[in-house]
N, CA, C and O atoms as CSV, one atom per row, in Angstrom:
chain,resi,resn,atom,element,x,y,z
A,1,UNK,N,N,50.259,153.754,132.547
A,1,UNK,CA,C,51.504,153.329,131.935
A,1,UNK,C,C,51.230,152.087,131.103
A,1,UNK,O,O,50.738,151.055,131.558
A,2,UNK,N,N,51.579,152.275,129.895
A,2,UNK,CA,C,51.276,151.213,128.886
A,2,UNK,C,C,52.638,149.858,129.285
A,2,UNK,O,O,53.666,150.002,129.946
A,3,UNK,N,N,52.121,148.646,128.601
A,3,UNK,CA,C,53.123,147.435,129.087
A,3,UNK,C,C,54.126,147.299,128.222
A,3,UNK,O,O,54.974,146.454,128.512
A,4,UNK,N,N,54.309,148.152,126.836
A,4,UNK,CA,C,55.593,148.428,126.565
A,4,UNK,C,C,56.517,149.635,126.999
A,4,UNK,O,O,57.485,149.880,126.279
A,5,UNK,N,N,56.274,150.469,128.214
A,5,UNK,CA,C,56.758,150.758,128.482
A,5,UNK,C,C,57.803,150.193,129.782
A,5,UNK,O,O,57.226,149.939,130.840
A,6,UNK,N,N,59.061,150.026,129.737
A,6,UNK,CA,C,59.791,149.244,130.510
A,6,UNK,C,C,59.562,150.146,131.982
A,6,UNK,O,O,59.240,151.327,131.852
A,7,UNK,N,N,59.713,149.637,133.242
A,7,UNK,CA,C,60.048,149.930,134.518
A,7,UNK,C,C,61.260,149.902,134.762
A,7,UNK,O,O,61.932,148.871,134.746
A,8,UNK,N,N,61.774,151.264,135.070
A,8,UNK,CA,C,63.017,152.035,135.726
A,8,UNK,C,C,62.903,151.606,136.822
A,8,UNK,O,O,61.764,151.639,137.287
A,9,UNK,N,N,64.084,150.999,137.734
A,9,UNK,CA,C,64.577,151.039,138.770
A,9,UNK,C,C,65.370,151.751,139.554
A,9,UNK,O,O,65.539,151.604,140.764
A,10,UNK,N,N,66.166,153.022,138.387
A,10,UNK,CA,C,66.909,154.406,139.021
A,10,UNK,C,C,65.608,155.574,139.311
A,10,UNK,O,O,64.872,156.216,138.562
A,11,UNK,N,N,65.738,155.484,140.562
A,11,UNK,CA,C,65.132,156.735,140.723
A,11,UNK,C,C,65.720,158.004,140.122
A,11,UNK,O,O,66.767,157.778,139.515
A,12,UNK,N,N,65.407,159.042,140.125
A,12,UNK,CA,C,65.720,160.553,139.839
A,12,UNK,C,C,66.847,160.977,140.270
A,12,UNK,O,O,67.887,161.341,139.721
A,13,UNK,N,N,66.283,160.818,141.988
A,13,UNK,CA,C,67.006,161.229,142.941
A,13,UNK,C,C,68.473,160.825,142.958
A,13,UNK,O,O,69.425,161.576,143.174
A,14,UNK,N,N,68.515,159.265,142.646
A,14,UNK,CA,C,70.019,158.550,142.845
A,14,UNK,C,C,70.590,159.306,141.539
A,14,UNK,O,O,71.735,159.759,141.571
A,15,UNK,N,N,69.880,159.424,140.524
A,15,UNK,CA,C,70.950,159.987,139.341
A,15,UNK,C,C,71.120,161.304,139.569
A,15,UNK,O,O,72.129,161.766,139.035
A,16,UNK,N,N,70.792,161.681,139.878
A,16,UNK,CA,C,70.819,163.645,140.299
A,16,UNK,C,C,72.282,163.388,141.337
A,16,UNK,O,O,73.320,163.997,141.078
A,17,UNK,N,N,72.197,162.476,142.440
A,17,UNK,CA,C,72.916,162.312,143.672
A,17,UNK,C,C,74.443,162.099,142.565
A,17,UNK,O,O,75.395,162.871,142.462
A,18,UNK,N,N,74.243,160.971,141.960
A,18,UNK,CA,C,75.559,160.223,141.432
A,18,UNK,C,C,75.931,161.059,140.364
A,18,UNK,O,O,76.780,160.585,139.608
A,19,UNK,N,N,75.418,162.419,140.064
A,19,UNK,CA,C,75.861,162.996,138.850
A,19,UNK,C,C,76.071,164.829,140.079
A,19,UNK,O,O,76.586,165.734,139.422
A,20,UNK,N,N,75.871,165.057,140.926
A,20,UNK,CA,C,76.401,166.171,141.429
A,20,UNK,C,C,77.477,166.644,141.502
A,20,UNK,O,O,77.757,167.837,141.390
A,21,UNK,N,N,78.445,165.446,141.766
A,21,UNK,CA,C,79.993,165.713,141.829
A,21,UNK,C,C,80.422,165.575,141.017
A,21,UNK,O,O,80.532,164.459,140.510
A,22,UNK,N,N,81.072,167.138,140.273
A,22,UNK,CA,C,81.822,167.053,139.394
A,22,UNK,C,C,82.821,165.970,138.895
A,22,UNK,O,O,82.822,165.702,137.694
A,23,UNK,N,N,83.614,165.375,139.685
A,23,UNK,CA,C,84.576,164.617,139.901
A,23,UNK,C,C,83.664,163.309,139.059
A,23,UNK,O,O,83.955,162.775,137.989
A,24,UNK,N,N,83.036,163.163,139.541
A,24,UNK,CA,C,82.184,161.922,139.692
A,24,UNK,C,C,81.767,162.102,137.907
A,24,UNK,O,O,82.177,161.461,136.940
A,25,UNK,N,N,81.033,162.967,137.974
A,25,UNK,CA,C,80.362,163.744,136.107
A,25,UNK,C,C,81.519,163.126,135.296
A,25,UNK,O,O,81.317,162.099,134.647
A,26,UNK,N,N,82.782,163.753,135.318
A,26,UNK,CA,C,83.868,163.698,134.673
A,26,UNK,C,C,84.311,162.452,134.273
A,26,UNK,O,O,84.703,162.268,133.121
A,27,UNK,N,N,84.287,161.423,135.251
A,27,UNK,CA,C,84.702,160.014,134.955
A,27,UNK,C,C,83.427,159.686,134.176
A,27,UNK,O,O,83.483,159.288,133.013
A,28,UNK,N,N,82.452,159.833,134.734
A,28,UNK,CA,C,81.305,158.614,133.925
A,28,UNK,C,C,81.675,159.272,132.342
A,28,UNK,O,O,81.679,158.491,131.391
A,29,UNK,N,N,81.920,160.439,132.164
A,29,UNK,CA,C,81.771,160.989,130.830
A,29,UNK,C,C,82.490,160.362,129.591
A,29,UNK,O,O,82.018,160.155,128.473
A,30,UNK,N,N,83.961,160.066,130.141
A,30,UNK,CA,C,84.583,159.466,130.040
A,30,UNK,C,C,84.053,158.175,129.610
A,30,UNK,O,O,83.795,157.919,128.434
A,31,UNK,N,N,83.944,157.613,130.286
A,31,UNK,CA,C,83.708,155.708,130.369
A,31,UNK,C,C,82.196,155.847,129.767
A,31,UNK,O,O,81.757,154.770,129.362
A,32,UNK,N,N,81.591,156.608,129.673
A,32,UNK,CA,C,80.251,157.087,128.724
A,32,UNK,C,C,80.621,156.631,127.411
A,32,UNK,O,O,80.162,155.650,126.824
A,33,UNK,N,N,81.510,157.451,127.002
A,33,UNK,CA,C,82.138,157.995,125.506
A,33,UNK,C,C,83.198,156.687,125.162
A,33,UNK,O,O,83.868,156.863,124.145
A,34,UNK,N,N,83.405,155.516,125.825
A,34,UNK,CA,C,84.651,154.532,125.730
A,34,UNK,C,C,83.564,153.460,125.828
A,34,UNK,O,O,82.595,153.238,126.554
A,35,UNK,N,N,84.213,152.842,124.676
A,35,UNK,CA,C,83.423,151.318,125.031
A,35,UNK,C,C,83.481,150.004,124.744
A,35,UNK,O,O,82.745,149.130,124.286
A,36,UNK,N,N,85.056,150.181,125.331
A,36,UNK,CA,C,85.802,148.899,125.952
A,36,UNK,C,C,86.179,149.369,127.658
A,36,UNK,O,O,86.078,150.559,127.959
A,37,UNK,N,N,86.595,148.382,128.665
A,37,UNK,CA,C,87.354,148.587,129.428
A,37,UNK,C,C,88.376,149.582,129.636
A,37,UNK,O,O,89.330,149.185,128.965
A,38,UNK,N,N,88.767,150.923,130.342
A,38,UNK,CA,C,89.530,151.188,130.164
A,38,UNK,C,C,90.934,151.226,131.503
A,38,UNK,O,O,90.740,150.766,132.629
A,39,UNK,N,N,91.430,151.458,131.344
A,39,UNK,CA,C,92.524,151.379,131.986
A,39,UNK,C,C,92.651,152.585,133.253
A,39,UNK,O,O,91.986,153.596,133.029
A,40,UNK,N,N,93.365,152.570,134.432
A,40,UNK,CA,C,92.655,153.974,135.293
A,40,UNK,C,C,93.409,154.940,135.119
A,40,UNK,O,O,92.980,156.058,135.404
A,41,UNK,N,N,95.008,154.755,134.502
A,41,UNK,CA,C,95.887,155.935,133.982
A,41,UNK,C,C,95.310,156.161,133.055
A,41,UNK,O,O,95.374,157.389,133.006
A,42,UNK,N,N,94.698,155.807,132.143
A,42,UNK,CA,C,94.334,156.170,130.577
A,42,UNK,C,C,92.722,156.954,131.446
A,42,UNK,O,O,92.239,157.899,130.822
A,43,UNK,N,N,92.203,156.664,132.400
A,43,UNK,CA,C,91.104,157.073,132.700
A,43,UNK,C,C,91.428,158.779,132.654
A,43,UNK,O,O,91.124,159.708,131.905
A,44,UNK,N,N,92.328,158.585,134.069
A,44,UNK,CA,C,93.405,160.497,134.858
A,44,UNK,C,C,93.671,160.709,133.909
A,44,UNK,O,O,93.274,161.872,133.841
A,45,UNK,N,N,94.312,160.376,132.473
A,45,UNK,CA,C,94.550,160.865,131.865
A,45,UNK,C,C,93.527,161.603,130.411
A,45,UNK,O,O,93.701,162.499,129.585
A,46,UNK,N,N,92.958,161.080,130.583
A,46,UNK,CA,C,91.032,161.406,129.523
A,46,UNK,C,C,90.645,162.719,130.511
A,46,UNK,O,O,90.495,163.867,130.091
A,47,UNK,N,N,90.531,162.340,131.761
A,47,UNK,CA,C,89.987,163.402,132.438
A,47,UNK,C,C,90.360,164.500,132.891
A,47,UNK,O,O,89.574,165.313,133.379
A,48,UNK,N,N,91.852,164.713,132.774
A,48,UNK,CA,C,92.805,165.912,132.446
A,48,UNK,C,C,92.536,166.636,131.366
A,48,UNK,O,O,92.151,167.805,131.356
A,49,UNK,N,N,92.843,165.580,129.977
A,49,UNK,CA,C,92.608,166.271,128.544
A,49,UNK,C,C,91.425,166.843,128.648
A,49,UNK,O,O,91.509,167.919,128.055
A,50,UNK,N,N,90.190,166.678,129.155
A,50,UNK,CA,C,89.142,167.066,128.987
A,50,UNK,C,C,88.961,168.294,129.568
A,50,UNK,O,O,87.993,168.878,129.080
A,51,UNK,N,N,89.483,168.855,130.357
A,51,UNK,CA,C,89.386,169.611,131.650
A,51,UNK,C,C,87.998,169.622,132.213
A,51,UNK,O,O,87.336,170.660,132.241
A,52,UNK,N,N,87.687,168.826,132.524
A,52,UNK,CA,C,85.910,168.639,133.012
A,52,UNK,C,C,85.738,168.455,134.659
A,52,UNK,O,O,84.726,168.364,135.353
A,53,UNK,N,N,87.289,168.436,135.020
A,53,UNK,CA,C,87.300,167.628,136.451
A,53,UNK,C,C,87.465,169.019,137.547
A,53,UNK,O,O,87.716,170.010,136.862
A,54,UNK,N,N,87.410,169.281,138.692
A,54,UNK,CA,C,87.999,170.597,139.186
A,54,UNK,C,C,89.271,170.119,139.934
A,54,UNK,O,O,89.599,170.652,140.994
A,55,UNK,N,N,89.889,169.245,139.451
A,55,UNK,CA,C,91.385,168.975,139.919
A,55,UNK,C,C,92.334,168.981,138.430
A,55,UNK,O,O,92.113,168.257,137.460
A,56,UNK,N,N,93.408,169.982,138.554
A,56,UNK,CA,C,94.538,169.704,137.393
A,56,UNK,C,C,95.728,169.158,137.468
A,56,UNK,O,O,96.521,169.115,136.528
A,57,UNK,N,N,95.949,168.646,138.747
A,57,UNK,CA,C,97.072,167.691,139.109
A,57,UNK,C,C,97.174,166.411,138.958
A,57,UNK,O,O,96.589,165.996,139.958
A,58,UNK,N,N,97.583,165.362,138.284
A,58,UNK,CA,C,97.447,164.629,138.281
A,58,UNK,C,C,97.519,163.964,139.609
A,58,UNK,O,O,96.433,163.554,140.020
A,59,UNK,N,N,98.384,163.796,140.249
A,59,UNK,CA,C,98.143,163.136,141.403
A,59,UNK,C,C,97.357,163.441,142.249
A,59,UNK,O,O,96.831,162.455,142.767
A,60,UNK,N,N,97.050,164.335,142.611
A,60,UNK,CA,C,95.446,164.776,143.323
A,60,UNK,C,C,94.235,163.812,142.856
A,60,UNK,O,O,93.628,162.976,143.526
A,61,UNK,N,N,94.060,164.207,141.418
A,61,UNK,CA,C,93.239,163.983,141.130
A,61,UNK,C,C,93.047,162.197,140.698
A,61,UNK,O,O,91.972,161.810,140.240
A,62,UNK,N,N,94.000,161.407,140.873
A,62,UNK,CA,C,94.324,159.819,141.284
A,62,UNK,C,C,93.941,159.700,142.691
A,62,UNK,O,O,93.714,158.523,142.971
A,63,UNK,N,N,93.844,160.212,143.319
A,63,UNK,CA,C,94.163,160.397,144.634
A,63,UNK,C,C,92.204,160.511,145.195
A,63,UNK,O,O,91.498,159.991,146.059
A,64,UNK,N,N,92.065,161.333,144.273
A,64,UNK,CA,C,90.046,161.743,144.687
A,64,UNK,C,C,89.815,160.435,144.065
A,64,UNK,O,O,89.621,159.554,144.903
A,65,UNK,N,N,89.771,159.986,142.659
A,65,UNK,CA,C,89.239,158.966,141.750
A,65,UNK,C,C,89.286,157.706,142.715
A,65,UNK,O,O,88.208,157.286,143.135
A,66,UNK,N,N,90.750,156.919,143.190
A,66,UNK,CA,C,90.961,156.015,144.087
A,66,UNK,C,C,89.968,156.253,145.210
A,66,UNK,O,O,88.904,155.646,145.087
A,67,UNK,N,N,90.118,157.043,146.313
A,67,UNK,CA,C,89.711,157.179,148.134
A,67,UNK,C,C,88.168,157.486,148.009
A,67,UNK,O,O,87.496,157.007,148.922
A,68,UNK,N,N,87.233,158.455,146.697
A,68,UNK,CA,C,86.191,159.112,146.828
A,68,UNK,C,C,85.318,158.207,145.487
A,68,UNK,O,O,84.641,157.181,145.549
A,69,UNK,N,N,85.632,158.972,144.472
A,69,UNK,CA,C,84.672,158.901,143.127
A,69,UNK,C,C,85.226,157.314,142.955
A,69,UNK,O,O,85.996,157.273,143.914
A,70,UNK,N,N,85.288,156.302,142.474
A,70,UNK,CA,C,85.728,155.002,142.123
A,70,UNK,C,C,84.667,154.253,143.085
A,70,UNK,O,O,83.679,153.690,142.612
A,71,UNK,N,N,84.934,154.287,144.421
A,71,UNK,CA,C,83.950,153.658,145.275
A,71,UNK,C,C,82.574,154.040,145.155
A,71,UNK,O,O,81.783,153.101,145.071
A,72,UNK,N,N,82.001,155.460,145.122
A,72,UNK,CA,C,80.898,155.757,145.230
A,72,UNK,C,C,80.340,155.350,143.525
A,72,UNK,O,O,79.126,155.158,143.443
A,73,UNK,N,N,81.098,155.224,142.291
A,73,UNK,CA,C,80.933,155.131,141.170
A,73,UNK,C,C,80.655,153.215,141.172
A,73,UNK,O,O,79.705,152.619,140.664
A,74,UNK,N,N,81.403,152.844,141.644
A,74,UNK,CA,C,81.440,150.706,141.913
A,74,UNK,C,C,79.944,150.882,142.419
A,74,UNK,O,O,78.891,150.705,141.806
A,75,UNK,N,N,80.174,151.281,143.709
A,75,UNK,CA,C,78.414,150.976,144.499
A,75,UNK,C,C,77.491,151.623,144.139
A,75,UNK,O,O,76.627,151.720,145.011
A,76,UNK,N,N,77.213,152.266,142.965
A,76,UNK,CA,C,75.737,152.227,142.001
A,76,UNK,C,C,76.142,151.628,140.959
A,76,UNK,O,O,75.872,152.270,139.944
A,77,UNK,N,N,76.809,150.430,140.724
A,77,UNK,CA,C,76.419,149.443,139.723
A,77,UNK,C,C,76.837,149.880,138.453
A,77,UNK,O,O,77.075,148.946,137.687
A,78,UNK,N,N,77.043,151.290,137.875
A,78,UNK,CA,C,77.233,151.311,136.826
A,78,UNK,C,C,78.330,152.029,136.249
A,78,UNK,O,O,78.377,152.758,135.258
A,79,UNK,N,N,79.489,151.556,137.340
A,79,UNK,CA,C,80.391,151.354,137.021
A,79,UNK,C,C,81.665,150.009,137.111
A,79,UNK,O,O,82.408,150.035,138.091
A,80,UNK,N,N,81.813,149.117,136.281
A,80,UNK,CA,C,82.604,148.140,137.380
A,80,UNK,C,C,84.114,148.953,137.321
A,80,UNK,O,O,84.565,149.868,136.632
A,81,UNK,N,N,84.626,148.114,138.415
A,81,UNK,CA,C,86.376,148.291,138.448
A,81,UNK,C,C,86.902,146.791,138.522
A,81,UNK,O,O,86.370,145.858,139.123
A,82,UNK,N,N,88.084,146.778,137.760
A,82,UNK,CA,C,88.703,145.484,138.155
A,82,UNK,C,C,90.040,145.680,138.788
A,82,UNK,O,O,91.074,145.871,138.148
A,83,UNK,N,N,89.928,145.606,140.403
A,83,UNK,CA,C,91.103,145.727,140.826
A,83,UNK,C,C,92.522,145.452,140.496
A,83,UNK,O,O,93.499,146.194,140.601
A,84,UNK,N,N,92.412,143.984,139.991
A,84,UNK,CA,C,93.714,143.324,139.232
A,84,UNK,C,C,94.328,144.358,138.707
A,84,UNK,O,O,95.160,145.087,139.248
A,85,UNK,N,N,93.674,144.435,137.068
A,85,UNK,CA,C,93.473,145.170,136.234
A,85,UNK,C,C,93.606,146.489,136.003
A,85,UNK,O,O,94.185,147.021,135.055
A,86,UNK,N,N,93.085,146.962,136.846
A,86,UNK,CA,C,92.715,148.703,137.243
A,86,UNK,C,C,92.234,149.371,135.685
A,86,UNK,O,O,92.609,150.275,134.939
A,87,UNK,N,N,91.152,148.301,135.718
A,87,UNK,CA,C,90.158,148.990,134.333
A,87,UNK,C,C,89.012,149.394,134.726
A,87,UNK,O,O,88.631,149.319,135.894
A,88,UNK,N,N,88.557,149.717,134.071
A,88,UNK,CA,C,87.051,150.104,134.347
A,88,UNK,C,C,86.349,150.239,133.177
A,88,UNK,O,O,86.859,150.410,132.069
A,89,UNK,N,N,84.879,150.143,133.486
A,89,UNK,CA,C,84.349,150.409,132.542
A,89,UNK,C,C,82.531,150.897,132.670
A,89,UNK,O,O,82.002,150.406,133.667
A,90,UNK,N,N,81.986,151.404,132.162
A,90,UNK,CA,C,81.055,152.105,131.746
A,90,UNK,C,C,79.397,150.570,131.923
A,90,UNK,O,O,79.212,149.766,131.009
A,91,UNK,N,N,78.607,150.570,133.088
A,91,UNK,CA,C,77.380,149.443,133.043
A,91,UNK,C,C,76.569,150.759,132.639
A,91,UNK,O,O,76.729,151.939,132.950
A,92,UNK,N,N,75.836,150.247,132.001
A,92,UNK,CA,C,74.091,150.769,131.933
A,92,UNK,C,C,73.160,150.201,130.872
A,92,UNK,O,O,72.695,150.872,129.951
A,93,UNK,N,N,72.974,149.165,131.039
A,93,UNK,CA,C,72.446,147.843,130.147
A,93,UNK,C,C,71.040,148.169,129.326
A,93,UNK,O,O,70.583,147.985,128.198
A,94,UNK,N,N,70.510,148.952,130.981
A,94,UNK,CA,C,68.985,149.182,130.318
A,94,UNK,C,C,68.739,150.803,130.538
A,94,UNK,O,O,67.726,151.305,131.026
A,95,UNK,N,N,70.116,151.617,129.976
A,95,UNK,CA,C,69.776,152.826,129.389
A,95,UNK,C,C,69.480,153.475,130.527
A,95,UNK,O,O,69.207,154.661,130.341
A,96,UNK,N,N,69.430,153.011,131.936
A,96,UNK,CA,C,68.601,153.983,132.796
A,96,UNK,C,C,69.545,155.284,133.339
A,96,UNK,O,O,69.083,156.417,133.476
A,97,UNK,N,N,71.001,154.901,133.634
A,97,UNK,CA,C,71.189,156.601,134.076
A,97,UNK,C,C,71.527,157.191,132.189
A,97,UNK,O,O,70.992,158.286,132.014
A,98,UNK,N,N,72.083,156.794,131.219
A,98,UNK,CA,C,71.978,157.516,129.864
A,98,UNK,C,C,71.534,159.049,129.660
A,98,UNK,O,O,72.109,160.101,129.383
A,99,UNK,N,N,70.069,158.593,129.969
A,99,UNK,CA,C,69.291,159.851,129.653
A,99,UNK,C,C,69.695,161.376,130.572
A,99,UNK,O,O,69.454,162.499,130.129
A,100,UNK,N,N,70.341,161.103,131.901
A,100,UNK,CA,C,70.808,161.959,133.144
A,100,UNK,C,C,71.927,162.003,132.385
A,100,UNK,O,O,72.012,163.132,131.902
A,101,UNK,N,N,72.892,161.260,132.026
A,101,UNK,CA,C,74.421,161.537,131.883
A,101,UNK,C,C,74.294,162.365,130.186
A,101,UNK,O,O,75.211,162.897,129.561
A,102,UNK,N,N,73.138,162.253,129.866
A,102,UNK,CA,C,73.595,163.290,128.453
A,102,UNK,C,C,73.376,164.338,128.778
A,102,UNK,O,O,74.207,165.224,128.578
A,103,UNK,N,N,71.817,164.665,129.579
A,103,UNK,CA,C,71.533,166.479,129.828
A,103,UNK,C,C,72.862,166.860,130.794
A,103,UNK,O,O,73.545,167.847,130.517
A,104,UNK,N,N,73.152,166.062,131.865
A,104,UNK,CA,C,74.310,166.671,132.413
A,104,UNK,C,C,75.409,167.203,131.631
A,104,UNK,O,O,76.035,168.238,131.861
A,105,UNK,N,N,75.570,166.397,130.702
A,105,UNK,CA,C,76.711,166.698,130.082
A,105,UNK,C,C,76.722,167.556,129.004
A,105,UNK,O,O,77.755,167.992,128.498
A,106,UNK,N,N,75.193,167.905,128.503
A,106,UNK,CA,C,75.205,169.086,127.803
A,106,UNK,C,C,74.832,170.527,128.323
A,106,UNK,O,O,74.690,171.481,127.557
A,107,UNK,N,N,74.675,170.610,129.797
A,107,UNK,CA,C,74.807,171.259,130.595
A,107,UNK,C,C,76.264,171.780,130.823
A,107,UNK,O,O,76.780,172.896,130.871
A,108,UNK,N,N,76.536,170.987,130.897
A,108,UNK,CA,C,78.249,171.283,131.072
A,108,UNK,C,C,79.125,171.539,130.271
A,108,UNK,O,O,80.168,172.109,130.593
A,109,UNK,N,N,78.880,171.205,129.233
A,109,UNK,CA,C,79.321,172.606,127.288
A,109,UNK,C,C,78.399,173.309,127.303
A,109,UNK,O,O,78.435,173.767,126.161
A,110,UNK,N,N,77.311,173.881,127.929
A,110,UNK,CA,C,76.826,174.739,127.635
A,110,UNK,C,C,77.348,175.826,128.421
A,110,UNK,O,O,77.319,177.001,128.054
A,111,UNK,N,N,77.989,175.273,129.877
A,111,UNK,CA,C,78.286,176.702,130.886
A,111,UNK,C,C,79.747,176.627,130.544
A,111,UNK,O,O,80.351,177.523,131.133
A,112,UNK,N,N,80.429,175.975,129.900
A,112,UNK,CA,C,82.127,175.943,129.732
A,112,UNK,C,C,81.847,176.935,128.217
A,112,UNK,O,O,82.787,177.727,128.150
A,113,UNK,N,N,81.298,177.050,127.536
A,113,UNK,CA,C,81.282,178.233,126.316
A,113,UNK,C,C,81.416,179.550,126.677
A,113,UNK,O,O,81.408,180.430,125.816
């Protein structure tokens, strides 16, 4: 390994893990594609329009984002939340999950065609 090549600290594994759940896919895609802070109704509501999520209720699917995906999305870092606020927004400084969140996601227009 040459010394311009930078050292990754995401393993494989954690991005494979943090990108399995659909639910989970759907938001980062979101906050991927946004890049300011966004808001968490404006979030349910991106992730409806999109239909990318396997919930079409809105309140359900507030309901997974809050109790499930939000927490597990905060504790890998690359997502913050601001409780106050109820924004969120999109970390990945040094590109490392990027490269996972694009094939995923062109995986996922490729089987929705």
């Amino acid at each position: 390994m040459s010394s311009d090549t930078p050292q990754r600290s995401l393993a494989p594994s954690k991005a494979f893990q943090l990108l399995a759940d659909p639910c989970r896919r759907a938001a980062l895609y979101v906050l991927f594609d946004t890049n300011e802070p966004l808001g968490y109704e404006q979030l349910v509501d991106r992730m409806l329009r999109r239909e990318t999520t396997p919930f079409r209720d809105r309140h359900r699917l507030a309901l997974e984002l809050h109790h499930t995906v939000l927490p597990k999305l905060t504790e890998s870092t690359f997502v913050r939340y601001d409780e106050q606020t109820r924004r969120l927004r999109f970390c990945d400084p040094d590109s490392e999950l990027e490269p996972y969140l694009t094939f995923a996601q062109s995986m996922d227009s490729e089987r929705d065609r």
